[in-house]
C-alpha positions, 0 to 999 in steps of 0.5 A, spaced: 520 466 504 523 472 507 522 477 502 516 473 501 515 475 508 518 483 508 513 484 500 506 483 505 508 486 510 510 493 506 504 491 503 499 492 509 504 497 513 506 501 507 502 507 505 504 510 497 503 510 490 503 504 489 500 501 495 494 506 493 494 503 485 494 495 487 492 494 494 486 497 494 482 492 489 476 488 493 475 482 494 476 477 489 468 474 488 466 481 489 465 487 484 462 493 487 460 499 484 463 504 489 461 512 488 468 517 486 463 523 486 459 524 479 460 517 476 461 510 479 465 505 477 469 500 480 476 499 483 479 495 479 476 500 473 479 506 477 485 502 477 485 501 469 484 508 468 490 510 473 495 505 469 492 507 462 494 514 464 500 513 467 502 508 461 500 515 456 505 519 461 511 513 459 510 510 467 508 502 467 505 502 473 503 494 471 511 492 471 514 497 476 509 493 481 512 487 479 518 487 482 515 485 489 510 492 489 517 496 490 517 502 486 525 502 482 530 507 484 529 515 481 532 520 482 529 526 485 527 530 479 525 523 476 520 522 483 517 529 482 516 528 475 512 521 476 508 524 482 507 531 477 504 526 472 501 522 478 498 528 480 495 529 473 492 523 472 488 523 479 486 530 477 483 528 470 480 520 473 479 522 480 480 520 487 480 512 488 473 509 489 472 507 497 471 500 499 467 499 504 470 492 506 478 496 506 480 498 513 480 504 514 486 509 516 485 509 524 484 500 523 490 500 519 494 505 524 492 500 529 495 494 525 501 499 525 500 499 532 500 492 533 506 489 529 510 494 533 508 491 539 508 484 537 516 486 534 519 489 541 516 484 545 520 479 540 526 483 542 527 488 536 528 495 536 521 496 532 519 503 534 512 504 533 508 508 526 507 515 526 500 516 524 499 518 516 506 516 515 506 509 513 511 504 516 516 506 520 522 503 519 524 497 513 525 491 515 532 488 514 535 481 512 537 479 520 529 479 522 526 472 523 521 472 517 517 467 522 516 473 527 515 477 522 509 473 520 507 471 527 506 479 527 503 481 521 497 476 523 497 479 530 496 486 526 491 483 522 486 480 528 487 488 531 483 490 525 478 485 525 
């Protein structure tokens, strides 16, 4: 439960790669076309053409996210080397679709806000997100996955 709990928190209050390539599919029972510039396509097509190239480039994003959404430890030369081939492929696919229905970064910062707050008002030291930075600090094995959750739903009726 509490890494169940510690997974979805990372998932809304962190920012990245692979939050950037699994967390912004939309909802189940919709299939919008969103515009990427030139051409139209879906987020889960994009999502499709990110795995294929990262796959050609020797990355599977698909079984590095099955490990909870938590990328394996690098190196910093095998890091700069995923985000050279990263880089490459957003070069040649495009920027992700935008789906209207995603909270944008200033509802996101706000949920940021709000899980801070309901966690210093529990009693932890939980500093508040620096804006653009993704969260703030990892969450430990010693944190309540109860308060957790309290807090996380509370972060969610901030962006609604």
């Amino acid at each position: 439960m509490r890494t169940t709990t510690i997974r979805s928190l990372t998932a809304i209050l962190g920012t990245g790669l692979l939050l950037a390539v699994s967390a912004c599919s939309p909802a189940a029972d919709s299939d919008p076309e969103l515009d990427t510039g030139a051409a139209k396509m879906t987020i889960e097509e994009w999502r499709q053409d990110v795995d294929d190239c990262m796959l050609d480039a020797g990355y599977d994003l698909v079984a590095m996210s099955e490990g909870g959404g938590s990328t394996p430890s690098m190196t910093s030369e095998e890091s700069a080397a995923f985000d050279t081939e990263y880089t490459a492929c957003i070069d040649e696919i495009g920027e992700a679709p935008v789906d209207e229905n995603m909270p944008s970064e200033d509802e996101m910062f706000e949920a940021q806000l709000a899980f801070a707050a309901c966690m210093r008002e529990a009693g932890y030291d939980y500093p508040d997100p620096v804006k653009g930075s993704g969260m703030s600090e990892a969450l430990g094995p010693e944190i309540d996955p109860d308060v957790v959750d309290t807090c996380y739903a509370k972060s969610q009726e901030a962006v609604q």
